[in-house]
C-alpha positions as CSV (number, residue, x, y, z in Angstrom):
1,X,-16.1,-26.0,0.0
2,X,-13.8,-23.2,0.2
3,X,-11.9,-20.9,-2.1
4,X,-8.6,-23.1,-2.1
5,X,-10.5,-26.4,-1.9
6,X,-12.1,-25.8,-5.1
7,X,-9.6,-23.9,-6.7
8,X,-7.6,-28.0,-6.1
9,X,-10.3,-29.9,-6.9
10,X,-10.2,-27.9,-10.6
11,X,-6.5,-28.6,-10.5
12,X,-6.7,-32.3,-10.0
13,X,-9.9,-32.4,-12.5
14,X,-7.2,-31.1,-15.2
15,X,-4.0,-32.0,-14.6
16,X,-4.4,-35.5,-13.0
17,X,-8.0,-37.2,-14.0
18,X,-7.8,-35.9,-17.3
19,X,-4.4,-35.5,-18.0
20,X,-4.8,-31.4,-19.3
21,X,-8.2,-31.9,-21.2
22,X,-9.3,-28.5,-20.9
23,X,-12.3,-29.4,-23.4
24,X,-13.5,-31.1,-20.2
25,X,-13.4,-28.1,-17.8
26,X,-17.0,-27.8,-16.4
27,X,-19.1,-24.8,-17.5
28,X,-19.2,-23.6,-13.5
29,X,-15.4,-24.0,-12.7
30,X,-14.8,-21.9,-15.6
31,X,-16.8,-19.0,-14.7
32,X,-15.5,-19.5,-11.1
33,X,-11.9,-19.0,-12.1
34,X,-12.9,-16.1,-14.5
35,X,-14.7,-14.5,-11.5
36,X,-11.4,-15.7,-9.4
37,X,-9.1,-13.4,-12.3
38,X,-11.6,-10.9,-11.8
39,X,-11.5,-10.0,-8.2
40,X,-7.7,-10.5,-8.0
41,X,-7.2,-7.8,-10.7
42,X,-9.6,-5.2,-8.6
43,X,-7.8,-6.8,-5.8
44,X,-4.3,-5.6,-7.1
45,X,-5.6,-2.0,-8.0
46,X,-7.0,-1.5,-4.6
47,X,-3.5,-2.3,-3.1
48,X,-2.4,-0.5,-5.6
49,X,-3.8,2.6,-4.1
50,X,-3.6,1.6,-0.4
51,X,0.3,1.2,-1.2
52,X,0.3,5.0,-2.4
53,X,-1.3,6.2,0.7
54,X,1.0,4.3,2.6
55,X,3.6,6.5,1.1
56,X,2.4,9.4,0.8
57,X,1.6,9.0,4.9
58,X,5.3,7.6,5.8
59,X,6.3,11.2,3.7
60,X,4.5,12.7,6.2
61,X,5.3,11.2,9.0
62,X,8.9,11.5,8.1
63,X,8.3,15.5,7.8
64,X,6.6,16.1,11.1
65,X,9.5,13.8,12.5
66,X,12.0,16.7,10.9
67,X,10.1,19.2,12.7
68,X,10.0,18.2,15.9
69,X,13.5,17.2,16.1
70,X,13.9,20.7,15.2
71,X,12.0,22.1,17.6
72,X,13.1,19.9,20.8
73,X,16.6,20.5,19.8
74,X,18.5,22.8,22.5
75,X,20.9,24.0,20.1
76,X,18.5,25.7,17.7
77,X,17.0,27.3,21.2
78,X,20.2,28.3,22.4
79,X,21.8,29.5,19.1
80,X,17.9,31.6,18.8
81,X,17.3,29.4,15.4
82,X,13.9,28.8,16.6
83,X,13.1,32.5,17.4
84,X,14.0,33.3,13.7
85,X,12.2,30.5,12.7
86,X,9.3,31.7,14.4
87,X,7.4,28.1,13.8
88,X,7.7,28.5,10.1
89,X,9.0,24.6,10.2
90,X,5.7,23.3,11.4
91,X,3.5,25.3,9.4
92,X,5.3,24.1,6.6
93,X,5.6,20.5,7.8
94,X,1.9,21.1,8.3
95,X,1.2,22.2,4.4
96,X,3.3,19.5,3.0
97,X,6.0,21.5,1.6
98,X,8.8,20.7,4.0
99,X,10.6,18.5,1.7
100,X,13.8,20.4,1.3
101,X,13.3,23.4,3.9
102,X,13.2,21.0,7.5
């Protein structure tokens, strides 16, 4: 039996056969659900995390997007922007510190 199958067969144990007698909840099906609670709360810190570095890499991406468009721009070529720029936009793209220079 699976995850969701028994995490059912515990509902219907409760909420239909004995009509919400918790005092009737096996031993096992307990520690099951408190094991359940358990991994979906490390669960929700990992993602957590995961959605952090998920932003902290569309940041980035969004940066080294801002540079190149500077960079393959003919205007700044022609107007000699990127001369006096002298690839200081990528290295700071590059560091992370972009944010308000690019």
């Amino acid at each position: 039996m699976d995850d969701k199958e028994r995490l059912e067969e515990i509902e219907k144990d409760i909420f239909i056969n004995r009509k919400s007698d918790m005092t009737k909840l096996l031993h096992g099906d307990a520690l099951w659900l408190i094991q359940q609670a358990n991994r979906v709360e490390k669960l929700e810190k990992e993602n957590a995390v995961i959605s952090i570095q998920l932003r902290t890499a569309e940041i980035k991406s969004i940066e080294y997007k801002q540079a190149l468009e500077f960079y393959a721009n003919r205007t700044e070529w022609i107007e000699g922007d990127i001369y006096l720029d002298a690839g200081e936009k990528a290295r700071q793209s590059l560091r992370g510190d972009s944010h308000d220079s690019v």
